[in-house]
C-alpha positions as a printed Julia matrix, in Angstrom:
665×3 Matrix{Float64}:
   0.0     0.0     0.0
   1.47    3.48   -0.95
   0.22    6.51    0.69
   0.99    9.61   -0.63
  -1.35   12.5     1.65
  -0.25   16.27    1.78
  -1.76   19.12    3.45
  -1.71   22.83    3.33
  -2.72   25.46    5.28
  -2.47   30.11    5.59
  -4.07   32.41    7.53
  -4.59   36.22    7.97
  -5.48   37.83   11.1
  -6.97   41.57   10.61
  -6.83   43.93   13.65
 -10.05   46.14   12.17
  -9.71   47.79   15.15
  -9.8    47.51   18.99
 -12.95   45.35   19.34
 -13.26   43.99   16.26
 -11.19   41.13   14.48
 -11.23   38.93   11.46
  -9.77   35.63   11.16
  -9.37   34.12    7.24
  -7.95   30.63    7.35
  -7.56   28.27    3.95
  -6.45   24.76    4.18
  -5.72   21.54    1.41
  -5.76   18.06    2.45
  -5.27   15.66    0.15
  -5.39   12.29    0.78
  -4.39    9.94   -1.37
  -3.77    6.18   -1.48
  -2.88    3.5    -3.63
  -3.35   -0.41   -2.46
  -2.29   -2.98   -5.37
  -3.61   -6.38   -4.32
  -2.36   -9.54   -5.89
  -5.49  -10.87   -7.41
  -6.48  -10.25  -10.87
  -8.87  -12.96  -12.27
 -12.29  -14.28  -11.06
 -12.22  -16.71   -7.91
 -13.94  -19.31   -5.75
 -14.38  -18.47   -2.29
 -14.31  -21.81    0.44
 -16.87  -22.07    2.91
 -15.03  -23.29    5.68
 -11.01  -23.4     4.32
  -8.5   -20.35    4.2
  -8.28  -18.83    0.57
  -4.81  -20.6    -1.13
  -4.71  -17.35   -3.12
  -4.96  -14.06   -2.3
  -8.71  -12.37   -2.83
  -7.35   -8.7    -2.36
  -8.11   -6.63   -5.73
  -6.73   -2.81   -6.74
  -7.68    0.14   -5.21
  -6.55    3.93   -5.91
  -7.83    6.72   -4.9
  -7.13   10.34   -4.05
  -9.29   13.06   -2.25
  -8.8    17.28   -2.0
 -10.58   19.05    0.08
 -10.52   22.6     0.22
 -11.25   24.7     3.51
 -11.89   28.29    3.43
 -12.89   29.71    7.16
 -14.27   33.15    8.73
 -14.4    34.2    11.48
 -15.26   37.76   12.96
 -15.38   38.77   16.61
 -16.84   42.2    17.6
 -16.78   43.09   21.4
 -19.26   45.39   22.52
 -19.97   46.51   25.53
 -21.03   43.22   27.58
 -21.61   41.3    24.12
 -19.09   39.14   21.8
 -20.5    38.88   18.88
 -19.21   36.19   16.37
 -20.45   35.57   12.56
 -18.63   33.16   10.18
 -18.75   31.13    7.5
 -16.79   27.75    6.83
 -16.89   26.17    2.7
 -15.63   23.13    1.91
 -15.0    21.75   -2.09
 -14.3    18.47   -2.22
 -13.19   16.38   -4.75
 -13.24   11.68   -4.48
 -11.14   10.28   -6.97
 -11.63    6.81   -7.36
 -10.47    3.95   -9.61
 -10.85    0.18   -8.38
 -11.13   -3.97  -10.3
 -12.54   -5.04   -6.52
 -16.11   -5.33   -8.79
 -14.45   -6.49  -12.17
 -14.26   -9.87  -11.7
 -16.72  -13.05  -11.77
 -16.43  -15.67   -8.26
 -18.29  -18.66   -7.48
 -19.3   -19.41   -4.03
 -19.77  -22.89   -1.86
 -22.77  -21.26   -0.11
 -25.75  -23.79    1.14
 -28.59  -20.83    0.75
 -28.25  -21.37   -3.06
 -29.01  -25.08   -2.54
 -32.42  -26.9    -2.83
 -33.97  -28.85   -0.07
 -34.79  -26.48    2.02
 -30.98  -25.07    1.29
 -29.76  -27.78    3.35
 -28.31  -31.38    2.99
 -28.51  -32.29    6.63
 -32.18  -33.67    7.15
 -33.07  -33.09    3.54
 -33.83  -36.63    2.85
 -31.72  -36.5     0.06
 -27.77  -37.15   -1.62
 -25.0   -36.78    1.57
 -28.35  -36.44    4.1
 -26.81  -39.53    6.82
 -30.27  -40.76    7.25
 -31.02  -41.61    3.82
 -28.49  -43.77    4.32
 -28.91  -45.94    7.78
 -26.68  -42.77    9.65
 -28.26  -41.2    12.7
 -29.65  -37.91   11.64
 -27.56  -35.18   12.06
 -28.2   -32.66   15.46
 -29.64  -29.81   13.08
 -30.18  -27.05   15.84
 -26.47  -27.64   16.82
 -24.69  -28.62   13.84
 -26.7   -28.49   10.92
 -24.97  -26.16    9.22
 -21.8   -26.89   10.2
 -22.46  -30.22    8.7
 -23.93  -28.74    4.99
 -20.62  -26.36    5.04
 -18.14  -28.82    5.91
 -19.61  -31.21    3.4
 -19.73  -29.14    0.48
 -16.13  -28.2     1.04
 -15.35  -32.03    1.72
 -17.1   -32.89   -2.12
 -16.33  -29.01   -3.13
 -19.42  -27.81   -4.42
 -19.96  -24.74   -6.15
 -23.95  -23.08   -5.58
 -23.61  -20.11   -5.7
 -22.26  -18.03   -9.63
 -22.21  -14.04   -8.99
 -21.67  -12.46  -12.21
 -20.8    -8.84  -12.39
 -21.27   -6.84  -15.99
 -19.71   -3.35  -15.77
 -21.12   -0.59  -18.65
 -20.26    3.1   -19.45
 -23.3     5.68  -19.44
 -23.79    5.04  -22.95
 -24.59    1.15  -22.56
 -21.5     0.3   -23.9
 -19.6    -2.93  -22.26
 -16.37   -2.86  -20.13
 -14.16   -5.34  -20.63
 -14.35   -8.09  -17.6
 -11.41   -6.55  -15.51
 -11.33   -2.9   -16.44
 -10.95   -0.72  -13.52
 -14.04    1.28  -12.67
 -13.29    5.24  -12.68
 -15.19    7.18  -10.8
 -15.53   11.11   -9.79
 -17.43   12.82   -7.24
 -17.55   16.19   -6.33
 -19.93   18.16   -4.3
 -19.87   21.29   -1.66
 -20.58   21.97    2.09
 -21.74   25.69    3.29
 -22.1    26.69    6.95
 -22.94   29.95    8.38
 -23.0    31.49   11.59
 -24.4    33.88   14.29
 -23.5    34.47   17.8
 -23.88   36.32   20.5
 -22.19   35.96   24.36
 -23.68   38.65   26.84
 -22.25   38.98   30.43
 -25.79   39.84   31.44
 -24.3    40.28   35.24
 -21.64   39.28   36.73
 -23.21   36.28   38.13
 -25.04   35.39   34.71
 -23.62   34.87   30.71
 -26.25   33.81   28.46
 -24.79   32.3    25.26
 -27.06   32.42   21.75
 -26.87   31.74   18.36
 -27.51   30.37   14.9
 -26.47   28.0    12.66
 -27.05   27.18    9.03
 -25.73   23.99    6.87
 -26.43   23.31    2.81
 -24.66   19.82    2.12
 -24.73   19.22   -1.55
 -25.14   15.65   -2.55
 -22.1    14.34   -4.29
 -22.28   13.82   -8.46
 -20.29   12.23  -10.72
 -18.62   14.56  -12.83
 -19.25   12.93  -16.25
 -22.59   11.61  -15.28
 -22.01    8.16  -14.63
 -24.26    7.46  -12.03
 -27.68    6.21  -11.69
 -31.34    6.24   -9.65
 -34.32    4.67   -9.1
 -36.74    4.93  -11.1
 -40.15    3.11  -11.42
 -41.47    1.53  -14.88
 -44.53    2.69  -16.49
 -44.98    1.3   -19.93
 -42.21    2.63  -22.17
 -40.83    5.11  -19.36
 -39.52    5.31  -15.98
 -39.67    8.15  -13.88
 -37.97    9.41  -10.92
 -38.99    7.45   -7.96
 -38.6     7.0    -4.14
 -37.46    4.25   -2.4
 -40.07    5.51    0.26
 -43.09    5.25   -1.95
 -41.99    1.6    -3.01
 -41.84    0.71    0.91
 -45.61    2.29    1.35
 -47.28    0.78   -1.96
 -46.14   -2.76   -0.37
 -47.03   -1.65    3.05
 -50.06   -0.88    1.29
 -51.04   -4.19   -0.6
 -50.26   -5.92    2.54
 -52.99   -4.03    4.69
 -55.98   -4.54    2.11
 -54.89   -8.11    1.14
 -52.75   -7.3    -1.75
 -49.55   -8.92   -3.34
 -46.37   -7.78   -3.29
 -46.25   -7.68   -7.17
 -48.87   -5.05   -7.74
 -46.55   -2.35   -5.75
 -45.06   -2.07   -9.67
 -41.14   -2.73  -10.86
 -38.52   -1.03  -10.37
 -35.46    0.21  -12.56
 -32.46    1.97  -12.79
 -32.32    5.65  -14.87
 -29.02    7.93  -14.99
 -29.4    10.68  -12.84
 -27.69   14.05  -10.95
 -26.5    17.37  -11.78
 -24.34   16.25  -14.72
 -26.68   14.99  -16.72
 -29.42   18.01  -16.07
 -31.36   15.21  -13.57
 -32.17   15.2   -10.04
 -28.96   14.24   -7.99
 -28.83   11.0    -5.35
 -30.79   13.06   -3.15
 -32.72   16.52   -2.12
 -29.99   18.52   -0.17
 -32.46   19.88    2.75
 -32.69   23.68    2.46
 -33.61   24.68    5.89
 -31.06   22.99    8.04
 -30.8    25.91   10.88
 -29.26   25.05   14.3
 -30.28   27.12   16.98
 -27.7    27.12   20.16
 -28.5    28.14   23.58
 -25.94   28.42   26.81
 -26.78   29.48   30.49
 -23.64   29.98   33.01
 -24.88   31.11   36.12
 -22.44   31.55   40.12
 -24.56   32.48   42.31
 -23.93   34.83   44.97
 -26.18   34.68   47.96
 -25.42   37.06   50.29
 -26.13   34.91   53.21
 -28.54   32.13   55.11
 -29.52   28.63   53.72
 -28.28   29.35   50.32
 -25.3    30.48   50.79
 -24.27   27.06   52.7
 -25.38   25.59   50.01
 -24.09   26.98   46.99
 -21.14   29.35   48.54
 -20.53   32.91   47.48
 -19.54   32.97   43.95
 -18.45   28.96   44.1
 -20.79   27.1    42.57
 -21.38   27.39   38.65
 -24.66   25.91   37.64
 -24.49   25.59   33.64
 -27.13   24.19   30.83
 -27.6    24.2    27.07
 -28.66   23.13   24.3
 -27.79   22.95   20.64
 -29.59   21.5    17.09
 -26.69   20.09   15.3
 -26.97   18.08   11.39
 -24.33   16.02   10.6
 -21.98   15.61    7.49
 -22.83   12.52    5.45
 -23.14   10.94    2.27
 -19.79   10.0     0.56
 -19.31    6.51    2.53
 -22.68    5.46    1.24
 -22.42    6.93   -2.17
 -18.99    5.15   -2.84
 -20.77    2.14   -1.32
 -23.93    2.57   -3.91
 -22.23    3.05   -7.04
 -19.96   -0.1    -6.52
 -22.28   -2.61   -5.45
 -25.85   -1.45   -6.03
 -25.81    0.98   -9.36
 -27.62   -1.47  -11.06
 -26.72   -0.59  -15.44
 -23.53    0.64  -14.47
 -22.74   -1.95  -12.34
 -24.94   -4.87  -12.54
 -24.45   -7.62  -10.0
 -26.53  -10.68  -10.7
 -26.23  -14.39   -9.2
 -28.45  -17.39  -10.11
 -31.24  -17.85   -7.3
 -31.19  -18.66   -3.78
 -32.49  -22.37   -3.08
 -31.83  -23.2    -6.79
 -29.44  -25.93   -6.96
 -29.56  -29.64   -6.09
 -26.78  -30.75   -4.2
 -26.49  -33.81   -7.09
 -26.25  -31.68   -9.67
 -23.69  -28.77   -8.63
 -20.94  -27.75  -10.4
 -17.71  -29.11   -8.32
 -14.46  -27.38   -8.09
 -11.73  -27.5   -11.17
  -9.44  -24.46  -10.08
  -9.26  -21.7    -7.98
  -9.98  -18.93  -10.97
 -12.84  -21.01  -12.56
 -16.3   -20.11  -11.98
 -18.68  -22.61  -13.86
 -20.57  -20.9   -16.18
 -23.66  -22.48  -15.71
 -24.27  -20.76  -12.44
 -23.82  -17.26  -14.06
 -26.58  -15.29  -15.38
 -26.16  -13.94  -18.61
 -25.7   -10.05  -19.21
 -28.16   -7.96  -19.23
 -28.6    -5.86  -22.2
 -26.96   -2.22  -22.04
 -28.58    1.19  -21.99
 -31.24    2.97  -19.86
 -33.21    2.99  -18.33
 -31.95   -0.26  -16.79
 -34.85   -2.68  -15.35
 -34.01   -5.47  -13.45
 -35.57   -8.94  -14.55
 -39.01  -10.25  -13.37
 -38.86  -13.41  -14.66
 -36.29  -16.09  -15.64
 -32.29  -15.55  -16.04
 -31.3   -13.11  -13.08
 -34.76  -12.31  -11.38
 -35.03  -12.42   -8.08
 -32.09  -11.0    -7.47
 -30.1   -10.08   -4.02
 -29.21   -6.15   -4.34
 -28.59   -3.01   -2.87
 -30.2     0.72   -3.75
 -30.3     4.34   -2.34
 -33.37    5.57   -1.33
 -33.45    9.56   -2.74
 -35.77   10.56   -0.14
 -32.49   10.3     2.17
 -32.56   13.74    4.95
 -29.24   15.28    7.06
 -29.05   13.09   10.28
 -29.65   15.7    12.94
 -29.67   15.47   17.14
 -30.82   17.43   20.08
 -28.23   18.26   22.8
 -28.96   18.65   26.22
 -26.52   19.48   29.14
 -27.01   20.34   32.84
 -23.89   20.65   35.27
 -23.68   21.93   39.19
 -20.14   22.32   40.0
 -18.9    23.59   43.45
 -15.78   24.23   45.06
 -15.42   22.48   48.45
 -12.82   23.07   51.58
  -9.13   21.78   51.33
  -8.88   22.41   47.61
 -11.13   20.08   47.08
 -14.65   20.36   43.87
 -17.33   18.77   42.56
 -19.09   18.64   39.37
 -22.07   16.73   38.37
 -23.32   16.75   35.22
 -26.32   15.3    33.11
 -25.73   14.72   29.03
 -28.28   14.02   26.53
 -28.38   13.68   22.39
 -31.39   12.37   21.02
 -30.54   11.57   16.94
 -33.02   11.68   14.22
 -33.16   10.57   10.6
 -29.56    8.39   11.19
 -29.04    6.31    8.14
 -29.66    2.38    8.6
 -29.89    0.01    5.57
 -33.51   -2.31    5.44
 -34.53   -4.28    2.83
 -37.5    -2.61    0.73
 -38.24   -5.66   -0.75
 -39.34   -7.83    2.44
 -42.07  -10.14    1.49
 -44.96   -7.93    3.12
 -46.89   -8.67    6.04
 -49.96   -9.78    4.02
 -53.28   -9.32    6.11
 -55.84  -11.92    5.51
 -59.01  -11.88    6.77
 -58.06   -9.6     9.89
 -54.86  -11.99   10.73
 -51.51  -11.03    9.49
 -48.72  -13.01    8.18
 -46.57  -12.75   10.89
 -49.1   -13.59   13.78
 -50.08  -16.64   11.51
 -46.35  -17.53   11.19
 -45.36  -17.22   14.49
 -48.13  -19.86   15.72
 -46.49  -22.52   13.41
 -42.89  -21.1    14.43
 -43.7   -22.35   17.65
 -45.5   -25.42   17.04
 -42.37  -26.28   15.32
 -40.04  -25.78   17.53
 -41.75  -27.63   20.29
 -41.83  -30.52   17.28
 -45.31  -30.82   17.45
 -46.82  -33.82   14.74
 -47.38  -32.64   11.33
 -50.64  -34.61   11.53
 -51.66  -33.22   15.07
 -51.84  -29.63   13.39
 -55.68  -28.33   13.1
 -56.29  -26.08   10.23
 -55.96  -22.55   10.93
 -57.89  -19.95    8.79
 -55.53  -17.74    7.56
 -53.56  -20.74    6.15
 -56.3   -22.59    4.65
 -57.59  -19.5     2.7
 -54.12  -18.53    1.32
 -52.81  -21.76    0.0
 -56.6   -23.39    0.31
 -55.46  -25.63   -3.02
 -52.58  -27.45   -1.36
 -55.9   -29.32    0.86
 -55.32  -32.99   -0.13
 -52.7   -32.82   -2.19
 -48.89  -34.03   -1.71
 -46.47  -31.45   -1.83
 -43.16  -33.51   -1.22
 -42.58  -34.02    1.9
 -42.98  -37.53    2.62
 -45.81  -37.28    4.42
 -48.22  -38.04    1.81
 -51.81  -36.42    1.22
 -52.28  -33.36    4.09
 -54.07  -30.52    4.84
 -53.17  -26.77    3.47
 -52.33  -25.8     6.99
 -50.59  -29.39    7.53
 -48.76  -28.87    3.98
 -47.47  -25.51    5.32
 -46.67  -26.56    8.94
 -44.38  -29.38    7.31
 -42.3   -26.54    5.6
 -42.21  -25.02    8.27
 -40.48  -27.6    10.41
 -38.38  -28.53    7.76
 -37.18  -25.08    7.71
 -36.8   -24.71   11.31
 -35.03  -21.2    12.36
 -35.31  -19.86    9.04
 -38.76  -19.74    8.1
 -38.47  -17.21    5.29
 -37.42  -20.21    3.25
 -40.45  -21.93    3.8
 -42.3   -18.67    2.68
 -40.49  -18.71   -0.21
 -41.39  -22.24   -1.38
 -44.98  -21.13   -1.21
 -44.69  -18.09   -3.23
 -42.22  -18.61   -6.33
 -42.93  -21.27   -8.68
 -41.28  -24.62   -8.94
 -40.0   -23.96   -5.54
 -42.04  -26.97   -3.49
 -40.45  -30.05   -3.5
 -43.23  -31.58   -5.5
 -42.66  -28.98   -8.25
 -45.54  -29.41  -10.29
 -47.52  -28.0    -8.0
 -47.88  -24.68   -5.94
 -47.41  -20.42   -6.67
 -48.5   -19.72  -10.33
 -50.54  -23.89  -10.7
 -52.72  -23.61   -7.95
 -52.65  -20.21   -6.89
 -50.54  -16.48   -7.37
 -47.33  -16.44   -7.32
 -45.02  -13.34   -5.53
 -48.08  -12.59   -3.09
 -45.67  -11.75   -0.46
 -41.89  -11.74   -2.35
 -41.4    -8.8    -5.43
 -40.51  -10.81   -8.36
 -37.3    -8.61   -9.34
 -35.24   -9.11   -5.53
 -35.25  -11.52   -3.3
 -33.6    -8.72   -1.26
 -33.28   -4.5    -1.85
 -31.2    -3.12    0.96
 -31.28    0.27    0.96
 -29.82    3.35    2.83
 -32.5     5.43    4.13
 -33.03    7.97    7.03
 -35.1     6.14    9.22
 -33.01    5.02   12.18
 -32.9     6.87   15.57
 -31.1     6.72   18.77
 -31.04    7.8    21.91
 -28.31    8.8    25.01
 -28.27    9.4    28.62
 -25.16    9.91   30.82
 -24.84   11.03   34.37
 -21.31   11.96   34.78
 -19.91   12.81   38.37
 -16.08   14.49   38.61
 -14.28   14.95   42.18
 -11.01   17.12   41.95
  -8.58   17.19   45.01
  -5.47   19.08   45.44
  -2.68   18.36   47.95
  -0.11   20.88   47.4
   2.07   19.7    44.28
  -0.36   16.83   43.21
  -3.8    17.26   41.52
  -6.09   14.23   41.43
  -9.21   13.59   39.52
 -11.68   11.07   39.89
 -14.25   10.92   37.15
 -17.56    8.57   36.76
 -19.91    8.13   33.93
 -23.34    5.88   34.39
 -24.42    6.41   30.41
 -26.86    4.38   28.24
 -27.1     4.7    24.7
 -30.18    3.21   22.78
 -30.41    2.56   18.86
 -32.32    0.61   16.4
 -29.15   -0.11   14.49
 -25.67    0.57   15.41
 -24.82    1.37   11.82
 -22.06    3.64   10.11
 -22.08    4.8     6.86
 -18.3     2.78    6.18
 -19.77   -0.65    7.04
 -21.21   -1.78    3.53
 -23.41   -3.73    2.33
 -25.52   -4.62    4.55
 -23.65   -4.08    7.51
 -21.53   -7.14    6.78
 -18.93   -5.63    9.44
 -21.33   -6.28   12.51
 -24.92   -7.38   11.0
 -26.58   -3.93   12.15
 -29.02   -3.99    9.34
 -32.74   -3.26   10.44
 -34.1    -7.13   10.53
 -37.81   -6.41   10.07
 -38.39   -3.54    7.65
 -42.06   -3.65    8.72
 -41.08   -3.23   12.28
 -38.1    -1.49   12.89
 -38.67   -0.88   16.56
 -37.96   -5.15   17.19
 -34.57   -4.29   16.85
 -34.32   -0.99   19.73
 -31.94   -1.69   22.41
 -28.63   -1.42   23.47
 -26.12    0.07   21.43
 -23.43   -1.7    20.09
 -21.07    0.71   21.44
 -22.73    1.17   24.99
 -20.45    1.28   28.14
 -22.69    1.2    30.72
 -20.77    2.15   33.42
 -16.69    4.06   33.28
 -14.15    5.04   35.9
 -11.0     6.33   35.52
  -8.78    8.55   37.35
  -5.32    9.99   36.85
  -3.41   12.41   39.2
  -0.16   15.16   38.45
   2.31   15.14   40.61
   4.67   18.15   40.41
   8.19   16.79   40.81
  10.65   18.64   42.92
  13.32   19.24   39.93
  14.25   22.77   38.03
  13.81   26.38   38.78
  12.63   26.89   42.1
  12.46   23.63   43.47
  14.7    21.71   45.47
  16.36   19.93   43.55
  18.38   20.57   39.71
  17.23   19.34   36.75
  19.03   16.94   35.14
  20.69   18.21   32.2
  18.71   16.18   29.66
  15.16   17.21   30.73
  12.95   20.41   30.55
  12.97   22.83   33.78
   9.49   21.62   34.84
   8.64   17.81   35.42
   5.34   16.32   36.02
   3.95   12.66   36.07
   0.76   11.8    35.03
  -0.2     7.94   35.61
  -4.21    7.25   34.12
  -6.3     4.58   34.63
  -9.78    3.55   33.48
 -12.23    0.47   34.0
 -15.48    0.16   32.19
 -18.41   -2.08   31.27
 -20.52   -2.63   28.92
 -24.19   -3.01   28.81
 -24.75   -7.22   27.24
């Protein structure tokens, strides 16, 4: 890795005159870096074995970003005022093969059977063949992974097709260039006024424009949704509340329309990723009061002049949007950059491709490439449909919080003080990722999907009899037309709710699988019947994805902390004692760097149609932290008793720290 950063900075201070005085700062960082990994073909990834080749692809970039700063400070009387202004131009350069290059995968959610091979009743399953039956809630899928490694299977074929803004095809291994550039203004009022000597009230104003970053030749792309011969400009948002929608009146999933990819933002005279918000103003407000009783129960109490009660508050928006711009254009700008693998649950064990070398992705797996131009659509049907992928949701808003604070401090005898204080920030509109293409939460006949699911979840898991299982409305008037018929499992003739219930137990822990045998076609084990014989198909799943994860502005978070400080000096040494009782809640512990998905730590919202499942502890809590650290003046140099030693400084100090902390499980 080469790293080749530079910065560069001037200033001018003006004297206007005795009270008044301008600041103008200008600064250039540029970093840039340069990491040449060894690989440079397609590859097969292991399940369970370390990589015998290096997976590590190219990656270059370099980023400028220009500060310009002012500040001016006019003293008047008992007010400072302050008013500035802080621009920022910056510039992503980026150039990168990490998405230029097919690989196969040994993953078991691509296989059939339930995507498993332990307890599937079929090739490598040990019961099939006189072998106890594997432990599946312990080591199921340790068991499938080991095995396909063991007989190296290849399921899984992700094919990536790379095109210029024209259509026109890049050749499999081209770097991907990329440049984005977009500006930050900020503006500022304030105002401190020493309204007494006992009281300074602090005020002021804010205001932030955050551009959203474009690609300066106009190779980038947005959603837009399909009607006949056109697609328009369209939300992420409004594709979430038309399924939200079918699923309250007893919809499908399918009628909330398709949706496709057109080229967008300021380059191409098009709306940009997102709406920078135009009224982002921060209001900031600061009390410092000492009071000064003259006397009596107060003055025992708070002193005279030593005690300092102080509160605020402040609105504050926060800088976002290249992370998940870089990490939209690489892996989710579907036309530019279209990533398509065959199906999920698609591919008998028997019949899988098996390993032949470590660059050699079979090519039967792959889907073939999509045809160029736009406005790119995504498949409904047939080679690369129901595709795993990622989007940006353009109705994205600035994260903002709300800051509280509240501190007593007082000075106590021997040169002792203490300061309590109370901190709060209460964050809106954060940016989590959640799949706009869950299968809805289809309401039928007053009973949704998930209540209805949960009751066979639970039968399930306490192994209840497939033929013990009464019929349960909401079952029977969904999939009424599996009644009587055999769908597979090797139980022979059952009910619709008894058809379902045996999914469901074959799928035990992941029952989304089970959902999805009963709404694509072909997908049952008994394949001639089911979605699109007997009854709709993609009631609950959308036809194009299987998955749409999306960045979007609905997370939110919440933080309390009680922090208590105790200050003690004994002559030449100055101890501190500090303690912090926080709790920080989220719905997703997400940042903007993690990816896809969150692959880093699985923060993802879960249940799109119920984000609030997921509100708890943050990742990052520490529930409770001490830590204290003292300075000791030692008694060498000028003045003391002692001479400094001819290789140290005149003054010497020590300054040991420790902490403890704990965090929240």
């Amino acid at each position: 890795m080469l790293t080749n950063n530079k910065g560069f900075a001037a200033g001018y201070t003006w004297l206007i005159r005795n009270d008044m005085v301008n600041g103008l700062r200008y600064g250039l960082t540029r970093q840039g870096v340069d990491s040449a990994g060894a690989a440079d073909q397609a590859i097969i990834y292991f399940g369970l074995l370390a990589q015998p080749t290096s997976a590590k692809y190219s990656t270059s970039f370099i980023i400028p970003v220009q500060n310009l700063v002012d500040n001016l400070s006019w003293t008047k009387h008992d007010h400072n005022f302050s008013f500035g202004a802080d621009v920022r131009f910056i510039d992503d350069q980026r150039s990168s093969n990490a998405q230029s290059f097919l690989d196969g995968q040994m993953n078991q959610g691509w296989l059939t059977r339930s995507s498993t091979i332990a307890n599937s009743n079929g090739p490598f399953d040990p019961e099939v063949y006189g072998y106890p039956a594997v432990d599946f809630a312990n080591y199921g899928n340790e068991y499938n992974s080991a095995l396909m490694n063991i007989v190296v299977t290849i399921s899984e074929g992700d094919a990536v097709y790379n095109y210029t803004k024209t259509g026109s095809t890049l050749a499999v291994g081209a770097p991907l260039k990329r440049e984005y550039r977009w500006n930050e203004y900020e503006f500022y009022a304030q105002d401190t006024w020493r309204a007494s000597k006992a009281l300074t009230l602090t005020y002021g104003l804010r205001y932030s424009y955050l551009q959203a970053p474009a690609e300066t030749s106009g190779t980038q792309v947005g959603t837009c949704q399909v009607s006949g011969n056109s697609c328009n400009p369209y939300l992420l948002q409004q594709y979430v509340d038309s399924s939200a929608a079918q699923a309250a009146s007893g919809g499908a999933a399918n009628n909330a329309g398709e949706v496709g990819f057109n080229l967008n933002g300021r380059y191409n005279n098009a709306p940009d990723f997102w709406t920078p918000d135009k009224h982002d103003l921060a209001p900031r407000l600061a009390i410092a009061f000492s009071p000064a009783p003259a006397g009596g129960f107060w003055q025992k109490i708070f002193g005279y002049q030593q005690s300092s009660i102080r509160t605020g508050y402040s609105l504050v928006y926060d800088h976002f949007g290249a992370a998940i711009v870089q990490n939209f254009d690489t892996t989710g700008s579907y036309g530019l950059s279209s990533h398509l693998s065959n199906a999920p649950g698609s591919v008998p064990i028997e019949d899988a491709p098996r390993f032949t070398s470590i660059n050699a992705v079979p090519q039967s797996l792959l889907p073939s490439a999509p045809a160029g131009g736009f406005p790119a659509i995504p498949a409904a049907t047939g080679n690369g449909s129901f595709a795993i992928s990622w989007g940006l949701d353009s109705a994205i808003k600035t994260p903002y919080s709300h800051l509280f604070d509240l501190s007593i401090s007082r000075q106590l005898p021997n040169g002792a003080s203490l300061e309590v204080s109370w901190v709060g920030r209460y964050a809106h509109h954060l940016l989590a990722q959640e799949d706009v293409a869950m299968p809805i939460n289809l309401t039928v006949g007053g009973t949704t999907y998930f209540t209805a699911a949960a009751q066979l979840a639970k039968m399930a898991r306490a192994n209840v009899p497939v033929t013990s299982v009464a019929a349960v409305p909401y079952w029977e008037q969904q999939f009424g037309a599996l009644g009587g018929q055999d769908i597979g499992m090797g139980y022979g003739p059952l009910t619709a709710t008894q058809n379902v219930y045996a999914l469901f137990l074959s799928n035990l822990y992941n029952e989304t699988y089970a959902l999805y045998q009963l709404d694509t076609p072909g997908s049952l084990p008994n394949s001639n019947i089911g979605a699109a014989v007997d009854y709709p198909a993609f009631r609950y799943y959308h036809d194009q994805y299987s998955a749409l994860y999306a960045w979007r502005s609905v997370g939110y978070s919440n933080f309390n902390a009680l922090e208590v400080v105790y200050r003690q000096h004994f002559g030449g040494l100055q101890t501190d004692f500090n303690y912090t009782y926080g709790k920080s809640l989220d719905i997703t512990s997400q940042a903007e760097r993690l990816g896809n998905s969150a692959g880093t730590n699985y923060a993802q919202i879960m249940n799109t149609w119920d984000p609030r499942q997921l509100y708890g502890p943050s990742d990052f809590d520490v529930r409770h932290q001490l830590n204290s650290n003292f300075v000791l003046n030692l008694p060498f140099g000028k003045g003391k008793k002692l001479p400094a030693p001819a290789t140290t400084k005149a003054r010497q100090t020590l300054v040991p720290r420790h902490t403890l902390y704990s965090h929240a499980i």
